[in-house]
C-alpha positions in Angstrom: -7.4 11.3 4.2 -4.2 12.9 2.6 -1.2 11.5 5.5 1.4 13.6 3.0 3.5 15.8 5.5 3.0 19.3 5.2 6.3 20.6 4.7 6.9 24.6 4.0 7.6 25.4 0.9 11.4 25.4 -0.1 12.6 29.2 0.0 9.4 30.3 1.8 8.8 31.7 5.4 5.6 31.0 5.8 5.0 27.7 3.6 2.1 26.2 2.7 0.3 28.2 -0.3 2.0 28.4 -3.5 0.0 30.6 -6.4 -0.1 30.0 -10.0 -2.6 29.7 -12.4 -4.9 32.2 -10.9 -5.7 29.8 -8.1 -3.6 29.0 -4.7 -1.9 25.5 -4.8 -1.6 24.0 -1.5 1.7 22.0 -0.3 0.0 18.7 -0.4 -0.9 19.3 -4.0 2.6 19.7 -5.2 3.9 16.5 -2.9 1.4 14.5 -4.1 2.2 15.3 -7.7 6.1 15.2 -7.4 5.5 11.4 -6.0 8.4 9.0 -7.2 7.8 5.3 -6.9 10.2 2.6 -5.9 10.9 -0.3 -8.0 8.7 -2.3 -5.8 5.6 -0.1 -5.4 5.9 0.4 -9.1 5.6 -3.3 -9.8 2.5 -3.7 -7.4 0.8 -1.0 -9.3 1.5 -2.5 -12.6 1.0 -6.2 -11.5 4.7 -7.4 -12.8 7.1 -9.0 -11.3 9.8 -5.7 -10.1 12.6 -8.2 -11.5 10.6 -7.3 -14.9 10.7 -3.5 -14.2 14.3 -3.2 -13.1 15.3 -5.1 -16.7 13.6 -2.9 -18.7 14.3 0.1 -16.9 17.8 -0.5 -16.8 18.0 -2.1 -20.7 16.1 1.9 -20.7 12.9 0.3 -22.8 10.6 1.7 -20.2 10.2 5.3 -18.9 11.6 5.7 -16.0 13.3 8.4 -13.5 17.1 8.4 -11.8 17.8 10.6 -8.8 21.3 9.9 -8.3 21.4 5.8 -8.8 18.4 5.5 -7.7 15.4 4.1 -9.6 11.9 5.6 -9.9 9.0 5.9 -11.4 7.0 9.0 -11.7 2.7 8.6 -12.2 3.5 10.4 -15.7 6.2 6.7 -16.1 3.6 4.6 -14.9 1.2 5.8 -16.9 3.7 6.1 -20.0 4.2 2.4 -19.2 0.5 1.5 -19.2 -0.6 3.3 -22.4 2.8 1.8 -24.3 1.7 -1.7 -23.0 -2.1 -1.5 -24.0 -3.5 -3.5 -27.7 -6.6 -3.1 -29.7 -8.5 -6.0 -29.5 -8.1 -8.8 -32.4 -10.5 -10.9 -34.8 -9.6 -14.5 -34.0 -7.6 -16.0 -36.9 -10.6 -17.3 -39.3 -12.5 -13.7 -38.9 -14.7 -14.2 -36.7 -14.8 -12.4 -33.5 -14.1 -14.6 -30.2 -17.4 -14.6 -28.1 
């Protein structure tokens, strides 16, 4: 169940239906999408500690977004952050794989 608010669009009289791409795209659509984490929720998702998040963020070694001073993170960060962070897998040190 989507509990996103369903806000008219910005401009718009009537709200709720924008269309592009041949096909109608509904309010909750482009909320759900324009989502910006906080520090904290970010964190959770990613399992770090947010003291982690804010340092790399702020050192900018991380994708992340600003609206005014405040931090965010955009799905599109989070998932920057995720692919950056992820290793192929290694042979143990004397060739052999570890099983």
């Amino acid at each position: 169940m989507n509990t996103t608010p369903n806000l008219p669009m910005p401009g718009s009289r009537t709200g709720g239906v924008r269309r592009g791409a041949g096909r109608a795209v509904t309010d909750d659509e482009v909320l759900s999408n324009a989502r910006l984490y906080t520090p904290a929720d970010a964190a959770r998702l990613l399992a770090v500690p947010e003291s982690w998040l804010r340092r790399k963020a702020g050192r900018r070694q991380i994708p992340c977004t600003f609206v005014g001073k405040h931090l965010r993170f955009s799905a599109a960060n989070i998932a920057e952050i995720t692919d950056t962070g992820a290793q192929t897998v290694r042979l143990s040190r004397r060739g052999r794989s570890a099983a």
